[in-house]
C-alpha positions as CSV (number, residue, x, y, z in Angstrom):
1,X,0.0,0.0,0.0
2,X,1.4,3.5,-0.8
3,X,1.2,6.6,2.0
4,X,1.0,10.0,1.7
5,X,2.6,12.4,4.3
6,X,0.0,15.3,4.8
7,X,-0.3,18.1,7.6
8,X,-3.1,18.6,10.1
9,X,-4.8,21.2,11.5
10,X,-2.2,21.1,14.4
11,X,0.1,21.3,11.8
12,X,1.8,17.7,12.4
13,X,2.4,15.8,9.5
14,X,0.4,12.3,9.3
15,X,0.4,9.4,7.4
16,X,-2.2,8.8,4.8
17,X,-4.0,6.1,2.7
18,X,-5.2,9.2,0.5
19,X,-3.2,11.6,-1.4
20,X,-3.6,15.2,-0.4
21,X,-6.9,17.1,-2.3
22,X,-5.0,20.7,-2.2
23,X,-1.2,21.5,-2.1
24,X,1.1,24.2,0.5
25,X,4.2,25.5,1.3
26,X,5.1,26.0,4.4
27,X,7.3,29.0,4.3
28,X,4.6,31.5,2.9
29,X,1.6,29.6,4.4
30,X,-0.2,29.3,0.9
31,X,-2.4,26.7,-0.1
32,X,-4.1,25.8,-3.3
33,X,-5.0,23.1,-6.0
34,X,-2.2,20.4,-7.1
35,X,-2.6,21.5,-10.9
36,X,-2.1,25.2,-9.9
37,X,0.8,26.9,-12.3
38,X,2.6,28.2,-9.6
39,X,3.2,25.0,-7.1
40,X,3.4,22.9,-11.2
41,X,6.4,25.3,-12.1
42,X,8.2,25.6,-8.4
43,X,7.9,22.3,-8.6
44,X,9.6,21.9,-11.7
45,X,12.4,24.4,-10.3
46,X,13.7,22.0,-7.6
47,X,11.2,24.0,-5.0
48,X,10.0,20.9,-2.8
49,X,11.8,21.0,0.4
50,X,9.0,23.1,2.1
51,X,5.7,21.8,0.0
52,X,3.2,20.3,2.1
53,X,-0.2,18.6,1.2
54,X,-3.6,18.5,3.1
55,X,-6.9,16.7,2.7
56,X,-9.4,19.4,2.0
57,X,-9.6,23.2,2.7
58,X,-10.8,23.7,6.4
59,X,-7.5,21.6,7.1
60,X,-5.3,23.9,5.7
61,X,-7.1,27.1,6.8
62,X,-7.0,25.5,10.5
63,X,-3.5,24.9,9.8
64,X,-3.0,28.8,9.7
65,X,-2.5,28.9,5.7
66,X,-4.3,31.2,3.2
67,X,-6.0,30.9,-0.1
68,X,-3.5,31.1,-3.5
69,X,-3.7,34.5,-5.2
70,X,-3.5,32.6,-8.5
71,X,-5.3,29.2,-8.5
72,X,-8.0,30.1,-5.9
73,X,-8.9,33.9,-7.3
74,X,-12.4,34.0,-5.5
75,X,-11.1,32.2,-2.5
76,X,-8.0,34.5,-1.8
77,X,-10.1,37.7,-2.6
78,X,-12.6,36.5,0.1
79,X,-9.7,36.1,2.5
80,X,-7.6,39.2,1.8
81,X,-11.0,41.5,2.1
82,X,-11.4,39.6,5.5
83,X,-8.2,40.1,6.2
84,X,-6.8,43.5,5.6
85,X,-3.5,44.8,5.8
């Protein structure tokens, strides 16, 4: 059987049966979809060491990460207006 390492709300990483449904890093605290462009092309660059996964949305906004600007337009508009400054 194949595992997936993905972070929790307490932000401890876990094992899991079930690949990650959305994609972070853990540096800037961003989260967003697996086929986004950005994560695809940091990817691509070697940028890995600090990518996290989680299993759906209210575990990676529990986890103290925010919507993607690029992937999640609606989401991250909703969040920046909510969040100023």
């Amino acid at each position: 059987r194949m595992t997936y390492t993905l972070l929790g709300a307490d932000r401890v990483k876990y094992a899991s049966e079930t690949p990650g449904a959305l994609g972070g890093h853990a540096r800037t605290k961003v989260y967003g979809r697996l086929d986004c462009g950005v994560g695809v092309r940091n990817a691509r660059l070697g940028h890995t060491r600090h990518r996290v996964f989680f299993a759906d949305e209210a575990t990676a906004i529990a986890a103290g990460y925010r919507p993607c600007g690029a992937c999640l337009r609606d989401k991250y508009r909703a969040w920046k207006a909510a969040n100023p400054g």
